[in-house]
N, C-alpha and C positions, 0 to 999 in steps of 0.2 A: 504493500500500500504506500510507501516511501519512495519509491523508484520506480512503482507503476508497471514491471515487467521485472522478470526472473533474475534474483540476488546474483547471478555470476554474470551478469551484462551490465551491473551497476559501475564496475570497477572504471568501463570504459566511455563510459556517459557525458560529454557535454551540461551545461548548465540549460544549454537552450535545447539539448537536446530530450533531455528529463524533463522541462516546461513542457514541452511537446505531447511526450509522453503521456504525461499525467492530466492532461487535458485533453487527450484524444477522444472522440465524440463520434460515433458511426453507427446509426441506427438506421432500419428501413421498420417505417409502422404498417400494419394493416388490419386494418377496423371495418368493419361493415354493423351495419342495423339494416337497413330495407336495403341497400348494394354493396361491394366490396368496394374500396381502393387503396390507395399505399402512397405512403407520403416517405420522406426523406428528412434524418435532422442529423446533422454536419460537422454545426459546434453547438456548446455550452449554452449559450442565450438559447436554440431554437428548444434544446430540451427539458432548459425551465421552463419554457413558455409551454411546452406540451404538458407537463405533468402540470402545471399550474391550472391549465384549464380540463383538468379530469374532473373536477368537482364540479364543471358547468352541466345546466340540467339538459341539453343537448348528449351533451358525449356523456351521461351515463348509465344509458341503456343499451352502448353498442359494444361486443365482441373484439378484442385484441388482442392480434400477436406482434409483440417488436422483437423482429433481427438483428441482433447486436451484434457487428464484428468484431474482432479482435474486444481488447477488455483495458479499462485503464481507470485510475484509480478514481475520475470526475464518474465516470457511468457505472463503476460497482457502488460507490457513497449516494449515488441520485435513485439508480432504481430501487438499490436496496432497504434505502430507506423510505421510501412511496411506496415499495410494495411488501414490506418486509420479508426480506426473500432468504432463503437459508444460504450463511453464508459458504456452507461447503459446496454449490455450485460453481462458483468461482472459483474456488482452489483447485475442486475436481477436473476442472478447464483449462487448467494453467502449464502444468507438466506435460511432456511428454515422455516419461521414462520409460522402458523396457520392464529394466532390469536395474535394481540400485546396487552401489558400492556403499560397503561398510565403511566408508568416508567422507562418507555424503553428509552438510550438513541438514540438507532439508529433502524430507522422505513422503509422499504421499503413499500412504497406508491404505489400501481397498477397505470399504465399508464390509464389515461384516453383512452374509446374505439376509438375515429378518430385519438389519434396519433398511436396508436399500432397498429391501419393499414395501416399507412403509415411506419411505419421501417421499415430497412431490418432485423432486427433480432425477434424469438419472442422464447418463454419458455415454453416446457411442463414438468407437475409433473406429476409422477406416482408411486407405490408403487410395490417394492420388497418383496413375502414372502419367509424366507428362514426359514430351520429348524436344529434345533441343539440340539441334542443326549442329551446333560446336562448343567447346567446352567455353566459350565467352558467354553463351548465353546461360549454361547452366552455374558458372560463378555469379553471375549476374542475380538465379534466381537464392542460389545458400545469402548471399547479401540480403536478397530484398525480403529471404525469412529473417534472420536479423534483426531487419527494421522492426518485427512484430512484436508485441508485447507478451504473447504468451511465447512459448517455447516450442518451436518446430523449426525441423529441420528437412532436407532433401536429401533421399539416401541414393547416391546412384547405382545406376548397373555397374559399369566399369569393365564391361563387357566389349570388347569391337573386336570383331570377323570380318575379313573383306570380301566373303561370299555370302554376307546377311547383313551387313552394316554398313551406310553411306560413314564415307574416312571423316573423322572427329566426333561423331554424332555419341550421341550416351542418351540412355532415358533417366527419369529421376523419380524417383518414388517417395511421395509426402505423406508421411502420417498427419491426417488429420483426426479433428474430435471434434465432435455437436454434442450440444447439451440442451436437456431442454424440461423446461420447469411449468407447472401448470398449479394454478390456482384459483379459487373464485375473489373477484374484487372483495373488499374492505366497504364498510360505511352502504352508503344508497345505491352507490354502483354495485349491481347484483349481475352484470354481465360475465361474460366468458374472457380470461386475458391468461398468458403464457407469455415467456420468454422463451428464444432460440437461439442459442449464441455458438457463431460459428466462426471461421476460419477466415480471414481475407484472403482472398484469391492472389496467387500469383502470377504474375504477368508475363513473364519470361517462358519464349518456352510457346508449345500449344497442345494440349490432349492428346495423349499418344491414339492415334486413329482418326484424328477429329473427335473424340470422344463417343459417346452414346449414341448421340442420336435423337430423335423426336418419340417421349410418350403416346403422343395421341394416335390413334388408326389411322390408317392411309384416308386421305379426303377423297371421297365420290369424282369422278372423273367430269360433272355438271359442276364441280364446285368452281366462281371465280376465281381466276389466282390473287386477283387482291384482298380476297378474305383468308387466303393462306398465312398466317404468321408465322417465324422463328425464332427464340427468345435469342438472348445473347450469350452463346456460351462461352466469352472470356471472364464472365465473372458469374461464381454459383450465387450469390444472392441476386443477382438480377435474371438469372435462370431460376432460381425458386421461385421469385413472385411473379415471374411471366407463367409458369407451370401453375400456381397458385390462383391466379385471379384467370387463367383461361384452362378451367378444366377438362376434359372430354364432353363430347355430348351435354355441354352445358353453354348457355349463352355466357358472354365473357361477361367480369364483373359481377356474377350471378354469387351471390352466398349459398354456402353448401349449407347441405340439411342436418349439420350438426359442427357445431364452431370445433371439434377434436379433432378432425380431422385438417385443420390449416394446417398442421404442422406435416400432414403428411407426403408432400412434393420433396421435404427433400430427405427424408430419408427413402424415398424412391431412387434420387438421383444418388443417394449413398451405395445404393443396391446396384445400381447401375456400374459404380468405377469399382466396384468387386467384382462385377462379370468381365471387365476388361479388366483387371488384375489377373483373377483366372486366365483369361485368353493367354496374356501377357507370358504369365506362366508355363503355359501348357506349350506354347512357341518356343522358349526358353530352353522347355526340357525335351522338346524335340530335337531342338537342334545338337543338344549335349547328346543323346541318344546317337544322331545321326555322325558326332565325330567320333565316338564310343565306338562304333560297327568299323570305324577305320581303323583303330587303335593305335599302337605306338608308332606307326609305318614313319617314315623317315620324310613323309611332307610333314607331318603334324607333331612329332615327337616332342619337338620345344614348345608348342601350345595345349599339349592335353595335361602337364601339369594347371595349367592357367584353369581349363574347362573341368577338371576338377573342384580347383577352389570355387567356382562359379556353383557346382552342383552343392558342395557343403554349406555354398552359403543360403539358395535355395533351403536346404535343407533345415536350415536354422531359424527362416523367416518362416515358413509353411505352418510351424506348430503356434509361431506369435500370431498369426492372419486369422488360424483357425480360432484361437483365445477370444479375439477381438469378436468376430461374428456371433461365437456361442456365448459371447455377453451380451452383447446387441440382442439377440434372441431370448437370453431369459429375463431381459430390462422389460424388451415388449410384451414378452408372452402376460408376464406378471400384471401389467397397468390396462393392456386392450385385447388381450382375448377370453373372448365369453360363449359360454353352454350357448345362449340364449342368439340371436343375431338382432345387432343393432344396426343404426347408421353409421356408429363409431366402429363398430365392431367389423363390420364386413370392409372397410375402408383398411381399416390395419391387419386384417387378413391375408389382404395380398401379398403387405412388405412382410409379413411373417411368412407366407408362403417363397417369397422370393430371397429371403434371409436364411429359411432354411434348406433352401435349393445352390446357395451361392458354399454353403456348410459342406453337402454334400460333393459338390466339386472339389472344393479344399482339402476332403478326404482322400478321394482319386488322386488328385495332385502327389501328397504325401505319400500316398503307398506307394504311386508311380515314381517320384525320387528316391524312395529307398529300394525300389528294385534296381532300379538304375546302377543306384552307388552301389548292390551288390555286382550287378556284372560287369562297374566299371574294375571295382576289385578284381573280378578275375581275371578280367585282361592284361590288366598289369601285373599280378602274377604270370600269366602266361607269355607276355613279351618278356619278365626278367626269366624266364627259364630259359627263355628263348638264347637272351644273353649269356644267359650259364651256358648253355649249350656251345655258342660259338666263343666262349672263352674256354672250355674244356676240349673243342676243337687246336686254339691257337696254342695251348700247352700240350698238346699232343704232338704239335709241329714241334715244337720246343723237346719235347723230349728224343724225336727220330733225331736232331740235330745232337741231342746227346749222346744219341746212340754213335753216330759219325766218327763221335774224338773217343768212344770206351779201347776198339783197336788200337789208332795210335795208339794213345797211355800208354797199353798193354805193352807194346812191343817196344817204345819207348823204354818203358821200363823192365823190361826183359833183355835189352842192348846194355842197358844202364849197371849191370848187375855183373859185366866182368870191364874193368881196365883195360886191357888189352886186345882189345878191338881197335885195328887200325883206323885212321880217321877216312882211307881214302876207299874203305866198303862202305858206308856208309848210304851206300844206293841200296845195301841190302836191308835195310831200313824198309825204305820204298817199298822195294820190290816185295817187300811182306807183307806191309802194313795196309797198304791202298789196294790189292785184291781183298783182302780179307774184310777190307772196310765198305768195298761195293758189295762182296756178297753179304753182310748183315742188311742195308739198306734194300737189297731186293730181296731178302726175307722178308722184312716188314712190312713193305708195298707189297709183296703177296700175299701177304696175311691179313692187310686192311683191306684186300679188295675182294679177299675170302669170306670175309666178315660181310660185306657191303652184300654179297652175292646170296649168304645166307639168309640175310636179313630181310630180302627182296622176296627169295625163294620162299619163305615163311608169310609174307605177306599174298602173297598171291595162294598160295595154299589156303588161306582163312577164307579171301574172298571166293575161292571155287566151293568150299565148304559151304560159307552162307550162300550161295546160290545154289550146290543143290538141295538145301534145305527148304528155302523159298518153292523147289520145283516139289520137292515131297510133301507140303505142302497144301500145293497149288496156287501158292499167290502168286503164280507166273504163268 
């Protein structure tokens, strides 16, 4: 609440840039009574102004939910005192960790499960893949998390193939988190209001695929195209209130038949960057697969260490993606599914349907990376044997070369053994030494090529064997 963003960012903080910080103000409203619409408040003045006139008898019979991006110490002190909101939303919003070190000094502790189902607020993560042309643009986008007040980061692939990957290019994968609080107003305002507080979009970069795509059905082929619309996908809060205020089969601006369901466009669109996460995935492990089938071969030897660490790391992320969903799923199941069907109820059916459909991929994924890394294992045992092999080949050369000097020696040291050998026989050396040293050599080459002959003989016996068994049979 002092630095208005995460205590290890403080150290490097400006005077103006902490001003900034802690006054940061980014809301998008939307309220309906008899129609929807959405307003925008920017800074400080436009947000007292809004809460100040909640008490008017106009605005207190209409339904609201405000999008809060990012979070800073003016808009957790304003709403949270207007609406008394629990302050463990905020905090829960604020981290991104994993995984803590025991030297950490600040720890966010998961709610024990019977109070997290008693709150009114709860937290889902997910992950954004986005893709960026060269690595200027993805420094560009680790910077422009930075700027944020909560804590996120971009984790890259760090993956490039020049037979799957334009030269520089990297994707980048964002942890994000939505949180979302629901309550009934305070006082005479007896309407429907929530909070949503999500992630500022980064700009750097664009959706790995262009992204998702359009919710709604194909339009009728009579439909004009200027009644076609498409929201704005560079930034998710202006793609949530475009999916928000123009739903399917509903006139735009139209209020749905139960205020619980506003918040439901964008954990659609959450559902959505888990099925390109999966895709993302499942591309990923195909292609490790497909240099896997190559294995050690001497195009790729100095790369399948690399496409290894690529597979562990998979392997390390798959079981955090799946944590994240099968939270997501029992935050939802817990607050909006019911025996009974409602308006609320069938609307959050689907994202539970699609939450647990995105669960079940993430299973396949995993089992499919641990097969994997089991038969990347055996390859690479089977190429180092391979090595062994032709290293017990080249000390095999090595040792007929010892075999060459055992004669000499011998006779060497058989001449050596009386004095009185003239210096000028000496040929008789030779003449001993170097027959007897070819015929060992061509022992050996006939015995290695005996061997080689038996080995052949042996194999081809097996194969006459299994075929005529095939024929007694009849599987031939």
């Amino acid at each position: 609440m002092t630095v208005s963003t995460v205590p290890l960012r403080c150290r490097t903080l400006t005077p103006e840039d902490r001003h900034e910080r802690l006054n940061r103000v980014n809301i998008s409203v939307v309220e309906y009574g008899d129609e929807m619409s959405s307003k925008d408040l920017r800074t400080a003045d436009e947000l007292d102004e809004f809460l100040g006139n909640l008490n008017e008898e106009g605005a207190a019979q209409k339904h609201r939910l405000l999008v809060v991006q990012d979070l800073s110490t003016r808009m957790i002190e304003k709403l949270g005192s207007a609406f008394d909101i629990e302050p463990g939303i905020f905090r829960s919003h604020i981290g991104d960790y994993v995984w803590l070190n025991t030297r950490d000094p600040q720890a966010e502790i998961p709610d024990l499960e019977s109070f997290s189902v008693k709150s009114n607020y709860f937290s889902a993560q997910y992950v954004s893949p986005r893709y960026f042309e060269n690595q200027e643009q993805l420094n560009a986008a680790k910077a422009q998390a930075e700027s944020f007040n909560v804590l996120r980061r971009v984790d890259h692939d760090g993956r490039f193939k020049e037979w799957s990957d334009m030269p520089g290019s990297d994707v980048g994968l964002v942890r994000s988190k939505v949180s979302l609080w629901v309550r009934p107003n305070r006082g005479s305002d007896q309407g429907w209001l929530a909070i949503l507080i999500v992630d500022p979009t980064i700009d750097h970069g664009f959706p790995l695929w262009s992204g998702y795509g359009n919710f709604h059905p194909p339009p009728s082929i009579n439909t004009p195209l200027e009644e076609i619309t498409f929201p704005t996908y560079s930034n998710s809060v202006q793609e949530f209130l475009f999916w928000t205020l123009n739903r399917a089969n509903t006139p735009a601006n139209a209020p749905p038949v139960a205020p619980d369901i506003l918040p439901l466009a964008f954990f659609t669109m959450v559902a959505a960057q888990w099925i390109l996460i999966c895709e993302y995935v499942n591309a990923r492990l195909g292609q490790i697969e497909w240099e896997t089938e190559l294995g050690l071969s001497h195009l790729y030897a100095q790369d399948f260490d690399h496409t290894l660490k690529i597979l562990l790391m998979w392997r390390r992320r798959l079981p955090i993606y799946h944590s994240f969903v099968e939270r997501s799923i029992s935050r939802l199941s817990v607050r909006y599914e019911s025996k009974e069907p409602t308006p609320t109820s069938e609307g959050w059916r689907d994202v539970l349907t699609n939450f647990r459909d995105i669960l079940h991929r993430l299973e396949i994924l995993h089992c499919r990376a641990d097969k994997i890394n089991g038969v990347s294992m055996a390859v690479t045992a089977r190429e180092e044997s391979k090595k062994a092999t032709q290293e017990s080949h080249t000390i095999t050369r090595v040792s007929y070369l010892a075999f060459v000097f055992v004669p000499l020696n011998f006779w060497a040291a058989f001449f050596s053994m009386s004095g009185e050998l003239p210096v000028r026989t000496y040929w008789i050396y030779g003449a001993i030494a170097v027959p007897i040293t070819v015929c060992v050599l061509a022992v050996l080459v006939f015995a290695s090529s005996m061997e080689k002959w038996w080995r052949t003989v042996k194999e081809e016996r097996g194969k006459r064997w299994v075929r005529r068994e095939k024929v007694f049979r009849g599987d031939v």
